[in-house]
LOTIKE-758674 format. One record per residue: chain; x, y, z of N, C-alpha, C, CB in turn; residue in one letter. Coordinates in nm, 3 decimals, always signed. Atoms other than C-alpha are relative to their C-alpha. Glycine has a CB too. Layout:
<atom 'A' <X Y Z> <X Y Z> <X Y Z> <X Y Z> 'a'>
...
REM end
This chain:
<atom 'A' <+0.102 -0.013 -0.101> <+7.321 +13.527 +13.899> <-0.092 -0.121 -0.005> <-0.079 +0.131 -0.018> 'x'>
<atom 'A' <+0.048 +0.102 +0.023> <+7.125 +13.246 +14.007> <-0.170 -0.001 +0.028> <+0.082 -0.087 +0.073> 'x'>
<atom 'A' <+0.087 +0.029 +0.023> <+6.772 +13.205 +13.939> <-0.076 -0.071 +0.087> <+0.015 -0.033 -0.084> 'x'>
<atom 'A' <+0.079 +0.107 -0.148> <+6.512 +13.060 +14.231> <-0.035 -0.118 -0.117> <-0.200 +0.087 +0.114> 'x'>
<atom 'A' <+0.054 +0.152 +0.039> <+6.440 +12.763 +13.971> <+0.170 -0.093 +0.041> <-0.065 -0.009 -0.224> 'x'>
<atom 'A' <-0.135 +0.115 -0.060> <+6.834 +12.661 +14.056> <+0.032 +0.011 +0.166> <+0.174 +0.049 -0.086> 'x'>
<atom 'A' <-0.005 +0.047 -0.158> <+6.736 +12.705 +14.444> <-0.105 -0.052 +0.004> <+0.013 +0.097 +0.117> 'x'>
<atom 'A' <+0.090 +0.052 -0.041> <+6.512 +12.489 +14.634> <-0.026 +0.043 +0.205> <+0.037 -0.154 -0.057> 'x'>
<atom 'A' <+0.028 -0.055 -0.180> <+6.383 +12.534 +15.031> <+0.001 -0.143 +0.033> <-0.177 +0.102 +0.062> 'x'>
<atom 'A' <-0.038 +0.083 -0.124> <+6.496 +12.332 +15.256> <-0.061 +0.014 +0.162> <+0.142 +0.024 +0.008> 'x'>
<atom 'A' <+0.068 -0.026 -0.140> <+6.284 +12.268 +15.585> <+0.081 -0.056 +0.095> <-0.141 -0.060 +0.017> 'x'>
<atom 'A' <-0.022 +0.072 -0.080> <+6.445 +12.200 +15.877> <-0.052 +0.054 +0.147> <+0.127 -0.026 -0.020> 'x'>
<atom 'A' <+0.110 -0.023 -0.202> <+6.247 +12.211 +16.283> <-0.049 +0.162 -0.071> <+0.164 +0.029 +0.251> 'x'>
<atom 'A' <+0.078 -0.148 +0.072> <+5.987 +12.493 +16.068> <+0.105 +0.118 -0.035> <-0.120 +0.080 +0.121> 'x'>
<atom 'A' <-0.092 -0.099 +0.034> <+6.264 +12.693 +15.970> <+0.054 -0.048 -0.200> <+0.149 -0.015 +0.145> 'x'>
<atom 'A' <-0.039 -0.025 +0.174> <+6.308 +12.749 +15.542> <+0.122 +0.053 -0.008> <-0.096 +0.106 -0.090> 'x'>
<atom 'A' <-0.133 -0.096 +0.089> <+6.650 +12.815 +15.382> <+0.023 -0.007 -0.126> <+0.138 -0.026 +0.036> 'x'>
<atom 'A' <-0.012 +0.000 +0.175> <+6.702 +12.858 +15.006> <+0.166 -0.042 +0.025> <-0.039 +0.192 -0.109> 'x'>
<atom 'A' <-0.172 +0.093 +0.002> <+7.002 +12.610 +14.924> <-0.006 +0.045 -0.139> <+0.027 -0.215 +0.032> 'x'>
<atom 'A' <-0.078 +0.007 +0.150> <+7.205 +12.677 +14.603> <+0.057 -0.160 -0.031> <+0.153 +0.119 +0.001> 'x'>
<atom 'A' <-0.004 +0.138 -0.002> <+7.156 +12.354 +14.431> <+0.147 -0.002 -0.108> <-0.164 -0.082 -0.059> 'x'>
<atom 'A' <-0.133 -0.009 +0.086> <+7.462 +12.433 +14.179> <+0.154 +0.024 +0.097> <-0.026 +0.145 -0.111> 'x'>
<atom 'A' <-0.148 +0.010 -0.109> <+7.726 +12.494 +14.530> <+0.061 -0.107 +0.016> <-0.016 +0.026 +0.143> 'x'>
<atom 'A' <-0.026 +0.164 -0.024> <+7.943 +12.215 +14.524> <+0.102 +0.048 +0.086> <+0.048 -0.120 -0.139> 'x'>
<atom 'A' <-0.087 -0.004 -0.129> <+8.138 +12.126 +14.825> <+0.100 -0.117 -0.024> <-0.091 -0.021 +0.147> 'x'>
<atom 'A' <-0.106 +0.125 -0.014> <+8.449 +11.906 +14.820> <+0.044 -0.068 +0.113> <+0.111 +0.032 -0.042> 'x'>
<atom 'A' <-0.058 +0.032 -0.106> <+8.416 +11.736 +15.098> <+0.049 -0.210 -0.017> <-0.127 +0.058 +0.130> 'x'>
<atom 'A' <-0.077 +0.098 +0.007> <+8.606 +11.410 +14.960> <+0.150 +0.046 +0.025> <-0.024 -0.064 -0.122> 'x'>
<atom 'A' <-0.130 -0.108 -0.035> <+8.916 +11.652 +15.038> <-0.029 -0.050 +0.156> <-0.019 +0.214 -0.045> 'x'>
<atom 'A' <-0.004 +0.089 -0.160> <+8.819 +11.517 +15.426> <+0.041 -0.084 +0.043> <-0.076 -0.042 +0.049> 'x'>
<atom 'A' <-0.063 +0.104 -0.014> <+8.927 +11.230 +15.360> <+0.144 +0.018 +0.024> <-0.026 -0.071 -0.099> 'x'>
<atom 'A' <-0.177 +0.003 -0.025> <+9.287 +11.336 +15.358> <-0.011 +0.026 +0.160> <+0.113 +0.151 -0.098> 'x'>
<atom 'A' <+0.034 -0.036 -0.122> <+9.378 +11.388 +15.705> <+0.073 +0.104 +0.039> <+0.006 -0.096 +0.085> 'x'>
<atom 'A' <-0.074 -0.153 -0.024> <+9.619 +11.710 +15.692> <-0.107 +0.088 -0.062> <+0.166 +0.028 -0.086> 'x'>
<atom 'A' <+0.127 -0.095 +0.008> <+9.291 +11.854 +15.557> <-0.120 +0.031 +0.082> <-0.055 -0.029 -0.092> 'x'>
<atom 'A' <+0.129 +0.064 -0.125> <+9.043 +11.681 +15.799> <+0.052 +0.107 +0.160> <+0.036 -0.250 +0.046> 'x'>
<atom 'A' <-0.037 -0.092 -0.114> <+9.273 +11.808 +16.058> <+0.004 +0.142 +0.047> <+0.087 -0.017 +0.011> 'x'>
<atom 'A' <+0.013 -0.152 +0.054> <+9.280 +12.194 +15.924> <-0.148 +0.045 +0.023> <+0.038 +0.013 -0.170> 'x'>
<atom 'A' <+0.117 -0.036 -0.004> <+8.943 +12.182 +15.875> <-0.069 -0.008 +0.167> <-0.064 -0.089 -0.107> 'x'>
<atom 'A' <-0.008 +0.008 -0.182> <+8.875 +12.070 +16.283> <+0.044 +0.146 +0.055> <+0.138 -0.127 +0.065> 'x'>
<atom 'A' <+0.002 -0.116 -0.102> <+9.101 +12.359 +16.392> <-0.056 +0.082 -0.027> <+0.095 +0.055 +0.038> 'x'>
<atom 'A' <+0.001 -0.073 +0.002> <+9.019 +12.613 +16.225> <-0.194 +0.022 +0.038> <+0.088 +0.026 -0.103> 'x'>
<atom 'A' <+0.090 +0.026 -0.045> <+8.656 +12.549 +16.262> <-0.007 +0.053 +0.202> <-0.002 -0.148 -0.055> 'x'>
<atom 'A' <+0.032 -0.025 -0.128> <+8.728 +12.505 +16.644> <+0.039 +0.137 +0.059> <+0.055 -0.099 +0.072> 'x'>
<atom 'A' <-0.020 -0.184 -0.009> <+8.890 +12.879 +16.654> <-0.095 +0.067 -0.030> <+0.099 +0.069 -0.089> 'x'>
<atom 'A' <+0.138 -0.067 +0.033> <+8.572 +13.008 +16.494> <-0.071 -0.010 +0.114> <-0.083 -0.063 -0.116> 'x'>
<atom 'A' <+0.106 -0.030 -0.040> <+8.374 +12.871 +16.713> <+0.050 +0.053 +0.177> <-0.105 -0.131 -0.032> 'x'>
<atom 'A' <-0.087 -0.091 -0.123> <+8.611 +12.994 +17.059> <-0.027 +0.129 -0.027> <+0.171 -0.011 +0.004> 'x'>
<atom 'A' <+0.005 -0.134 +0.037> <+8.594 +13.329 +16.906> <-0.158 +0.037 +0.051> <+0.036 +0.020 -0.171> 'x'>
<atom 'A' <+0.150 -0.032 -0.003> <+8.178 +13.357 +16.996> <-0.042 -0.081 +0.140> <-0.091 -0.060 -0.153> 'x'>
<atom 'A' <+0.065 +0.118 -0.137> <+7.960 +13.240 +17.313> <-0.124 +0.028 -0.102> <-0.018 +0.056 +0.231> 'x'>
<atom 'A' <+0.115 +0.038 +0.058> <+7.666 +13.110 +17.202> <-0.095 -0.069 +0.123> <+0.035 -0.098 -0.125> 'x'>
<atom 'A' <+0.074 -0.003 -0.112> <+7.350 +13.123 +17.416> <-0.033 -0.163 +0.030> <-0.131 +0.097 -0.023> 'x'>
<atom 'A' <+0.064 +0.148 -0.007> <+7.194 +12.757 +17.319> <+0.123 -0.096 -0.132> <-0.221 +0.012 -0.066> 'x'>
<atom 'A' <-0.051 +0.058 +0.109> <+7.282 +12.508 +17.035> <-0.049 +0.022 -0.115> <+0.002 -0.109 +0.010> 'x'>
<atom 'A' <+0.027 -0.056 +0.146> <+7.055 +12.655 +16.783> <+0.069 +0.124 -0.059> <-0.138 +0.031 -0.009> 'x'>
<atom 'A' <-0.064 -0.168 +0.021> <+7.231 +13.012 +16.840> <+0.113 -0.095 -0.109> <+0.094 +0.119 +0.194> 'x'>
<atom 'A' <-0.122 +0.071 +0.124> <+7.570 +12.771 +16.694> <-0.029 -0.059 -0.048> <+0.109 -0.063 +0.009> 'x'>
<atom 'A' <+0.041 +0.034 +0.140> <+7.395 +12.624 +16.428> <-0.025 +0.100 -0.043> <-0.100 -0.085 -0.028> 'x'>
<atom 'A' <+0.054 -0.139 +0.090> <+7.247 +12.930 +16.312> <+0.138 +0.076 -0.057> <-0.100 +0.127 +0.116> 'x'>
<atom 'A' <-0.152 -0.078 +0.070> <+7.643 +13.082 +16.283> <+0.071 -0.105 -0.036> <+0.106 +0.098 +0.105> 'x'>
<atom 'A' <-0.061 +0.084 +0.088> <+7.798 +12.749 +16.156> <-0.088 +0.020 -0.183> <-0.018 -0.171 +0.085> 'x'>
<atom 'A' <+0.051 -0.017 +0.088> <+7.524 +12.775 +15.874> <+0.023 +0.124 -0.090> <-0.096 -0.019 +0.037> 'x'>
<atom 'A' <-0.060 -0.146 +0.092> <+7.593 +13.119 +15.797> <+0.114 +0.033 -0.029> <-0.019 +0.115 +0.049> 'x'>
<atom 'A' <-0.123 -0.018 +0.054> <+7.967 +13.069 +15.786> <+0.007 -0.083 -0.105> <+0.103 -0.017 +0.087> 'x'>
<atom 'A' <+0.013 +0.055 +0.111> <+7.907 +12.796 +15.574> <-0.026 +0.018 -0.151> <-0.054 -0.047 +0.028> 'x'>
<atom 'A' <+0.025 -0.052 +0.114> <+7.757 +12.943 +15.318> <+0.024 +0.095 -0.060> <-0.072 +0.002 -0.012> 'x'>
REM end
């Protein structure tokens, strides 16, 4: 379990999110491009699957799939 001294807040346009500073992401794996490419579709199926009112509505659900 992780401890708020190993999260920090992150501001972005007045909006706070507690980041997990110990999540590591491999995104040197992008570099390949049968990964780069995977990562594109499946991404772009996610986001087909939803209407989204503005562009913060799909940030707000990229962020939360993200994490």
């Amino acid at each position: 379990m992780h401890t708020t001294t190993d999260k920090h807040k992150e501001k972005i346009e007045n909006t706070e999110t507690m980041v997990d500073k110990n999540r590591k992401y491999n995104i040197q794996s992008l570099q390949n491009e049968s990964t780069k490419f995977l990562y594109q579709q499946r991404l772009t199926n996610k986001l087909n699957q939803n209407e989204f009112a503005d562009t913060e509505d799909m940030y707000n659900y990229l962020k939360k799939m993200l994490s």
